[in-house]
N, C-alpha and C positions, 0 to 999 in steps of 0.2 A: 331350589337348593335349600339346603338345612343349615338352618345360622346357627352355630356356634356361641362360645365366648373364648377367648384366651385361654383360661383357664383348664377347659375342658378340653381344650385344642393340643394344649402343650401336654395333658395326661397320654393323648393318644400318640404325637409326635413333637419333640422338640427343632429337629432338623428340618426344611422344607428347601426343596431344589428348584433351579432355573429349571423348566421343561429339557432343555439343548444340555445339561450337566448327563441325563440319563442317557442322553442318545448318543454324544461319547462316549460312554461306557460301553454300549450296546457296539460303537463300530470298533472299541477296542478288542471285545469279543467274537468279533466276525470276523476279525483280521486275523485272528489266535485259529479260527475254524475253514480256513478255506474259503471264504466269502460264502460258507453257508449259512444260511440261516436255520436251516431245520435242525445243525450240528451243533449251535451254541446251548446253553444251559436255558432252561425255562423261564429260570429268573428272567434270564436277559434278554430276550424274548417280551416279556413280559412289562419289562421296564421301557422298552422301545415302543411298546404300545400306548404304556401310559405317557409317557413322553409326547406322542403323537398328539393324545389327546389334548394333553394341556398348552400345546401348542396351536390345535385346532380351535379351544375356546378362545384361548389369547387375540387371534388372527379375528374371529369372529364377534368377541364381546369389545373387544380393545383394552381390557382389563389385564393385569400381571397375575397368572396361574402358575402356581408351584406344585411340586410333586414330592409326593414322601413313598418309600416301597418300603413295609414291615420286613422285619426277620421271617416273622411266620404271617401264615395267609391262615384263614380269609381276613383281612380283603387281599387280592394283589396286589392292588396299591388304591393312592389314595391323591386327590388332586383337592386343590383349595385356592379360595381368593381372598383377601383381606379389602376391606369396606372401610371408613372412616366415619364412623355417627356422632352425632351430638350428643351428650349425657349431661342434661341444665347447663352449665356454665363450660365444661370441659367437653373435650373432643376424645373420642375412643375407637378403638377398633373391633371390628366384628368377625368374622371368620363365615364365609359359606365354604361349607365343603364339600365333598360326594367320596361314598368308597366305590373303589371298582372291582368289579372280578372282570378277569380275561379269558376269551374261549378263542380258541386258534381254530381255523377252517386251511386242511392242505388237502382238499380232495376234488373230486368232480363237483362243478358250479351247482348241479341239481342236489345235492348232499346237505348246502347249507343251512335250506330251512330244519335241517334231522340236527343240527351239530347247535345250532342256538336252541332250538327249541328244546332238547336236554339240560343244555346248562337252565334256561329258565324255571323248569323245574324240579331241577336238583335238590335245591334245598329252599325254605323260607329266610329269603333273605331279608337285611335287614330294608329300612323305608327310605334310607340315603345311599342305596345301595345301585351302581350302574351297571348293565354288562356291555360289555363293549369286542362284539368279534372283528380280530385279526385276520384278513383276507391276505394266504401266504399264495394261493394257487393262483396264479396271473390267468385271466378269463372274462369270459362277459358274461354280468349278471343283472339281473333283473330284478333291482333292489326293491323297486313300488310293487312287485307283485308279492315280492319276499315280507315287507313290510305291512300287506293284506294277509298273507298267513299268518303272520305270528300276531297280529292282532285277533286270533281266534283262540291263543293259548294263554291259560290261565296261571295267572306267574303271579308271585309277591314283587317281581321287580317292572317295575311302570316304563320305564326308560334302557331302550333298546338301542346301541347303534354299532355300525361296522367302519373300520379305518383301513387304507390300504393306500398303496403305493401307484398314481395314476389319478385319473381323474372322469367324469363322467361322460360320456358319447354324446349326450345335448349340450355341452362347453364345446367353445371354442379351442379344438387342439393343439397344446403347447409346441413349439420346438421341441425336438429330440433331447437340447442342452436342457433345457426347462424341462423335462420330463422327468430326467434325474432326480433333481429334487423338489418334486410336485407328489402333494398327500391329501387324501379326500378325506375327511368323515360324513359318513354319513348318520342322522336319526334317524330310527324308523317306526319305533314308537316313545313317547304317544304320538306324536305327528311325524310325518317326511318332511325335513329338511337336511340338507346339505350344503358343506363349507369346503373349499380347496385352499390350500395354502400352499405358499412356496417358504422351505423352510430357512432360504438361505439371508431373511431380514430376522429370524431368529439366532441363527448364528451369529449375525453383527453384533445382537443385543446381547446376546451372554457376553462375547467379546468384551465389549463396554465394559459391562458390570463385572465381567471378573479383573478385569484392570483397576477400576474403582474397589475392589473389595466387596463387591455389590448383591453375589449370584445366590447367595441363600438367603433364607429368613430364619431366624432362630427365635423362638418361642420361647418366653420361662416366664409362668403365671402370667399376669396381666402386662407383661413388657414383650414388645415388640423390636427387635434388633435387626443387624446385618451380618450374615456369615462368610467365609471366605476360604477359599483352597490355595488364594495366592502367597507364596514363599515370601513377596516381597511385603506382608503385612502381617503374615504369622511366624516371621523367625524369630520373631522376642518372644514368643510363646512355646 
């Protein structure tokens, strides 16, 4: 991860969201399209994945990931953690954060080494830069062998992984109720590993925190805050 400071943090984003803030948005836009997903707008799309993911580090590090999605891309979004260091007598906060670009995979399983392997070499991206492909075509794939090829392609970006709805065939298989909301990522480069989470102990925790006033972070220079969408703490504002 690339440490940050404040400073430089709040140049590129002052707003930073619960993971679960994005993914309501995303089922509010699904509900507006028929429950499709290929119908809603790319953003949204987009935002659901990053959501994924910082739900997926969250689940995996144990750590609190937020998510910011720019106006304009690149990146498509952008995911962050906040750290607590010592500096001689005072205590400060750090920032790691990673941008992300999104590549969406809705074709036959054998397609997907063609659809990452493009975006990896689209462009010289920058060196905090992740891709992370969106797995829309429900199927079985064969991610360790996926993860052998594209360790062949020569990319600026180091850190490769795929997110999708499900979980992996060497896991033990959820109930059908847990299936619903059961989400993998997987890395596959530099190394294979793989995290499943179940999103509905993230759902508690925005909960919480948005009853507390809790679910953003807001960033201004070297200050560190709390943001809020609840009415019951922003009607004097």
């Amino acid at each position: 991860m690339q440490k940050i400071n404040l400073r430089d943090l709040s140049s590129r984003a002052k707003q930073w969201d619960h993971p679960v803030k994005g993914l309501l948005k995303y089922t509010e836009a699904i509900a507006k399209h028929g429950k499709d997903i290929l119908k809603i707008p790319k953003k949204d799309r987009e935002r659901y994945c990053v959501s994924l993911v910082g739900m997926a580090l969250k689940n995996d590090f144990g750590l609190d990931w937020w998510t910011h999605m720019p106006n304009q891309d690149p990146p498509d979004g952008m995911i962050m953690t906040l750290k607590e260091e010592q500096r001689g007598v005072k205590t400060g906060y750090m920032a790691f954060a990673r941008e992300i670009e999104v590549v969406e995979h809705r074709n036959e399983p054998e397609k997907i080494f063609d659809v990452i392997r493009d975006k990896m070499v689209e462009y010289a991206y920058e060196s905090n830069t992740i891709l992370v492909c969106l797995i829309l075509s429900p199927a079985i794939y064969d991610l360790q062998k996926l993860a052998i090829l594209l360790g062949t392609v020569t990319s600026s970006i180091n850190h490769v992984f795929v997110v999708f709805a499900g979980v992996a065939l060497t896991q033990n298989l959820p109930t059908p109720q847990e299936l619903q909301t059961t989400f993998t990522m997987v890395q596959l480069l530099p190394v294979y590993q793989q995290t499943t989470l179940d999103i509905l102990p993230h759902l508690d925790d925005f909960k919480e925190r948005y009853e507390n006033g809790r679910e953003s972070r807001l960033i201004e220079a070297n200050g560190v805050y709390y943001g809020t969408s609840n009415p019951k703490f922003t009607k004097n504002f």
